[in-house]
C-alpha positions in Angstrom: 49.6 81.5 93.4 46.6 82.4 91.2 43.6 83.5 92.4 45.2 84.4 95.7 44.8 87.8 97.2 48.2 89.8 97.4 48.0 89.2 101.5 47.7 85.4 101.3 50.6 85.3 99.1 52.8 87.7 101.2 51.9 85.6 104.3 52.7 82.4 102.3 56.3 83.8 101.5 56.6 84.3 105.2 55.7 80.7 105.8 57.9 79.0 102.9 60.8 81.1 104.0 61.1 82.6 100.8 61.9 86.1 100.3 60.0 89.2 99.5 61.6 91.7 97.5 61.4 95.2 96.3 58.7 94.7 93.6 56.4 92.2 95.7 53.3 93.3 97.3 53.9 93.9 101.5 51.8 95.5 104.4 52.5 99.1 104.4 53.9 98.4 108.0 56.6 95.8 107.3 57.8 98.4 104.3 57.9 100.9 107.3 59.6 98.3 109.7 61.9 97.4 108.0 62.9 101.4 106.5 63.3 102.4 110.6 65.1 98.8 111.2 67.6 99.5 107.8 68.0 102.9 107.7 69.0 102.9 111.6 71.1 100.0 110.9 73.0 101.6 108.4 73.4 105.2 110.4 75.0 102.7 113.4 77.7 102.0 110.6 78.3 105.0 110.0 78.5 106.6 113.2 80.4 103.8 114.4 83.4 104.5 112.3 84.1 107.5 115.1 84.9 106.2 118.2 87.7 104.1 116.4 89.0 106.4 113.7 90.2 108.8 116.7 92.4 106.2 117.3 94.0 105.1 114.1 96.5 108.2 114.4 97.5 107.1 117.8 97.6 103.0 117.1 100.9 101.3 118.6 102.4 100.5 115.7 102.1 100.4 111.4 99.9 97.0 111.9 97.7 97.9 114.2 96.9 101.4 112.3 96.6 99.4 109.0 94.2 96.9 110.2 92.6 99.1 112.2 91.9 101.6 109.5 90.7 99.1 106.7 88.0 98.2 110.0 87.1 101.8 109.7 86.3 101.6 106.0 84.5 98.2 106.1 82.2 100.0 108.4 81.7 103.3 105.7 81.0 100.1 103.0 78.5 98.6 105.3 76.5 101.7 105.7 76.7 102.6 102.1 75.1 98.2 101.6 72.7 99.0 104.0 71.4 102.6 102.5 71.3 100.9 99.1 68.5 98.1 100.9 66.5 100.9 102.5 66.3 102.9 99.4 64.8 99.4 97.5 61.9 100.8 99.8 61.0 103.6 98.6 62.8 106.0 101.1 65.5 108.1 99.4 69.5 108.6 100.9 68.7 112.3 101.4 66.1 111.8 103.8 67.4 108.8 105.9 70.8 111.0 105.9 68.9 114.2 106.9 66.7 111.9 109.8 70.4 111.2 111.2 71.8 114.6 110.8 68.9 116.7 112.4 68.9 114.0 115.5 65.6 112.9 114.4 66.9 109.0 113.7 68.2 106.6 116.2 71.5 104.7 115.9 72.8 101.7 117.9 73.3 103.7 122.0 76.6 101.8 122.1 78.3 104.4 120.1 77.8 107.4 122.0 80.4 106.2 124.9 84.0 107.5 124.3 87.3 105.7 123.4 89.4 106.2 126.2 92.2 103.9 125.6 93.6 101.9 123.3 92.1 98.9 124.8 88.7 100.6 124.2 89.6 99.9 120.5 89.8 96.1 121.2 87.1 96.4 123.5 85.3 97.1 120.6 86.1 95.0 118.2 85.3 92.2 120.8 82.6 93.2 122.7 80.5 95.4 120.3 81.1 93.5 117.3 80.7 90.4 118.8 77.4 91.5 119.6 76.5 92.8 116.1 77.1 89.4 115.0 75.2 87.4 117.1 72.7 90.0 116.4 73.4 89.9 112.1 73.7 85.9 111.6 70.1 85.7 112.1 69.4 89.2 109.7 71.1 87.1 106.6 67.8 85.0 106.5 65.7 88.0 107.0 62.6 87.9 104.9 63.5 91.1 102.9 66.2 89.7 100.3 68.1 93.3 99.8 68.7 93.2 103.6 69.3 89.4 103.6 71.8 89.5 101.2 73.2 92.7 102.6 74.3 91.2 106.1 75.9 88.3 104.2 79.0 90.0 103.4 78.9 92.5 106.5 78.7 89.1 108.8 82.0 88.1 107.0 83.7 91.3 107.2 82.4 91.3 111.2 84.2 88.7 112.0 87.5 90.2 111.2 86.6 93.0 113.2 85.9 90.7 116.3 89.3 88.8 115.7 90.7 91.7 115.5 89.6 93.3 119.0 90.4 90.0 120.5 93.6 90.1 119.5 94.4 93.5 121.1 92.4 92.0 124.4 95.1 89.0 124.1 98.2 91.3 124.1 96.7 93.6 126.4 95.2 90.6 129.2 98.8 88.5 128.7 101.1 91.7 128.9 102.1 93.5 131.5 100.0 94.5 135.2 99.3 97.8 133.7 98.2 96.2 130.3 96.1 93.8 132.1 94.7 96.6 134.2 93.7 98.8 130.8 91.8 95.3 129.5 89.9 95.1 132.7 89.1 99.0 133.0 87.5 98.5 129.2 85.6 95.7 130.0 84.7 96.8 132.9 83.5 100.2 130.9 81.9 98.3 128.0 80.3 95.1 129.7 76.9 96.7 130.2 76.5 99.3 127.2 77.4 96.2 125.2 74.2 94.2 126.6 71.8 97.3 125.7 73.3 96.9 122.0 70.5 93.8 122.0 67.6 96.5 122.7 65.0 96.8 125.8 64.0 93.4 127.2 61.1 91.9 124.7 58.8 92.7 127.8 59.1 96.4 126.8 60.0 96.1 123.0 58.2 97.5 121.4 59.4 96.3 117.6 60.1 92.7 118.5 56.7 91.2 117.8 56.2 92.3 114.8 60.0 91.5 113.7 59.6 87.7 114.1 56.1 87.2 113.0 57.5 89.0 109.6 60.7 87.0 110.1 62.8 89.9 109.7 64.1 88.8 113.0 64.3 85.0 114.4 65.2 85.3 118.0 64.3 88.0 120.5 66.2 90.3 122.4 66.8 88.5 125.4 67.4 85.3 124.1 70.7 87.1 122.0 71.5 88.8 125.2 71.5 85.5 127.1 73.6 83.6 124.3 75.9 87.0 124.1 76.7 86.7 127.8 76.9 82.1 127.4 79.5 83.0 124.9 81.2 85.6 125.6 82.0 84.9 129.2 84.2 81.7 128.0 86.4 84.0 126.8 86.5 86.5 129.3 87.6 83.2 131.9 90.3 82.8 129.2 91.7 86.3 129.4 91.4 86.4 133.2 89.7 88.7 133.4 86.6 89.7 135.3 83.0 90.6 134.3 81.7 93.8 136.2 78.7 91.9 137.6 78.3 90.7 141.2 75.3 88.7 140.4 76.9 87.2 137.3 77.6 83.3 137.6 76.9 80.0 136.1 73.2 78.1 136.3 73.1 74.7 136.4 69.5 73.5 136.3 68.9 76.4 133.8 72.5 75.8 131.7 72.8 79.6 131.0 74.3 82.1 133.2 72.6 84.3 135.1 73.2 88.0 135.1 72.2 91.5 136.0 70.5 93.7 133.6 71.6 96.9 132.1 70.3 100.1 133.7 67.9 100.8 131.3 67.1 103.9 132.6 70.8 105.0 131.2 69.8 103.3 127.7 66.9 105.6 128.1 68.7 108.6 127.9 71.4 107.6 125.8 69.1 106.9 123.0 67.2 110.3 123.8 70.1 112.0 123.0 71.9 112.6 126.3 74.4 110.3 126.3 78.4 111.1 127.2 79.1 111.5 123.0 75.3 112.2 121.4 75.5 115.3 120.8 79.7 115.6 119.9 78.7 112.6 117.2 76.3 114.5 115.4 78.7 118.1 115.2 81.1 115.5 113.6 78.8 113.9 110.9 77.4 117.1 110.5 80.9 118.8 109.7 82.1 116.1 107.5 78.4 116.1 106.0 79.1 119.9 104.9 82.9 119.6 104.0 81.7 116.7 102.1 79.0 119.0 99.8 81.6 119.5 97.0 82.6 115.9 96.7 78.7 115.8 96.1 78.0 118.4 93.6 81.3 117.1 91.6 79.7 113.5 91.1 76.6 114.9 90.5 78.1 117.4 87.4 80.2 114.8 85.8 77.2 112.7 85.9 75.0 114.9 84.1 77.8 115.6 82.2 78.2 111.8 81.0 74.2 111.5 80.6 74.3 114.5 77.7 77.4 113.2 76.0 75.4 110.0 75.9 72.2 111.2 74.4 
């Protein structure tokens, strides 16, 4: 690559697939792409462990609270892989943490809607992190290695968390009429706050574009929406259940189904702020931000403390 100007051989990385990492040359915009796309990444992890962990004290039984605790902490473990890629960037944990805590970042809208019910939790774990896989296969050949090789592992750990919300939709869908009727209230609940997980349609994205000419993206927002719904519908036939669109159905000539779209004015607001949880999620991160300061100021003596006994 002599002789070639540090654009040409950041375009030519982009072209042979091949990553760019921390130490390369890159556009002052993809290093800022990819810092909102990471760090907001990572705050959905982390946020996300809320709706759930209100329900690991009220699980139906030792199983269920086991496995859906160790969820919980796979999701603390993915925010803490995801931090660690955005701070690769040049952004330190303070201030991505600080963007959250002062409302001033955005985090996936899905997790400002309440648990309910216990078939919320396996609502979840199909719905929702179905979706963040479809969404995630594609980030583990993103074009920025740390993030690339980030999503490899949280992909594999996502996948227990979608069996896992299947299997309480199985017991619930093939129990009893007032199990069944809990499945159906979630989905029914969840369908469409699921389909805004995949962002505005690309005609008003405003991110998109420059996500797969950078190939930190390979496939826009509607066509994961489109292959969310192909897929996930299968199994909602399965469960007997029923999807909470009139307009929903099969299309032949097309070979996709055809659907309604989210009310994106509601998507709107929920990402403003004004959602049914936005503003009790951030009292709660903030609380266990400040409980959390001497945890903080321990770690950072005893490693002071190690770093003058090794001088």
């Amino acid at each position: 690559m002599e002789n070639l100007k540090p654009e040409e051989i950041f375009e030519r990385r982009l072209a042979n697939n091949e990553f760019v990492e921390p130490k390369d040359w890159m556009p002052e915009n993809y290093r800022k792409h990819l810092i909102r796309q990471i760090s907001q990444h990572a705050h959905s992890e982390i946020v996300g462990m809320l709706p759930e962990g209100n329900w690991i004290t009220r699980a139906p039984s030792l199983r269920s609270k086991l496995v859906l605790l160790a969820k919980v902490q796979d999701e603390g473990g993915h925010g803490l892989y995801l931090y660690t890629a955005a701070e690769s960037l040049g952004i330190s944990r303070d201030e991505m943490l600080d963007a959250l805590l002062t409302g001033k970042a955005k985090y996936s809208s899905i997790f400002n809607y309440p648990t309910l019910s216990w078939a919320d939790v396996g609502a979840i774990g199909w719905l929702v992190d179905g979706a963040a896989i479809m969404n995630q296969v594609m980030l583990q050949r993103s074009s920025y290695g740390p993030y690339s090789r980030a999503m490899v592992r949280i992909c594999k750990e996502e996948s227990f968390h979608q069996r896992q919300g299947y299997e309480i939709m199985t017991r619930l869908a093939f129990g009893t009429a007032e199990q069944k009727e809990m499945a159906q209230d979630a989905l029914n609940r969840w369908w469409f706050p699921t389909l805004m997980m995949f962002g505005p349609p690309d005609r008003e994205s405003p991110n998109s574009e420059n996500a797969i000419k950078w190939r930190i993206k390979r496939e826009s927002n509607d066509q994961l929406r489109q292959r969310f719904v192909n897929q996930t519908m299968v199994q909602v036939e399965y469960l007997g259940l029923t999807a909470p669109d009139k307009n929903l159905k099969w299309n032949e000539e097309r070979q996709n189904y055809d659907f309604s779209e989210p009310d994106w004015i509601e998507f709107k607001n929920v990402i403003s702020g004004n959602g049914p949880c936005n503003k009790e999620r951030l009292i709660v991160r903030n609380k266990a931000h400040d409980e959390g300061a001497w945890v903080r100021a321990a770690a950072q003596a005893y490693a002071e403390k190690k770093e003058k006994l090794a001088a």
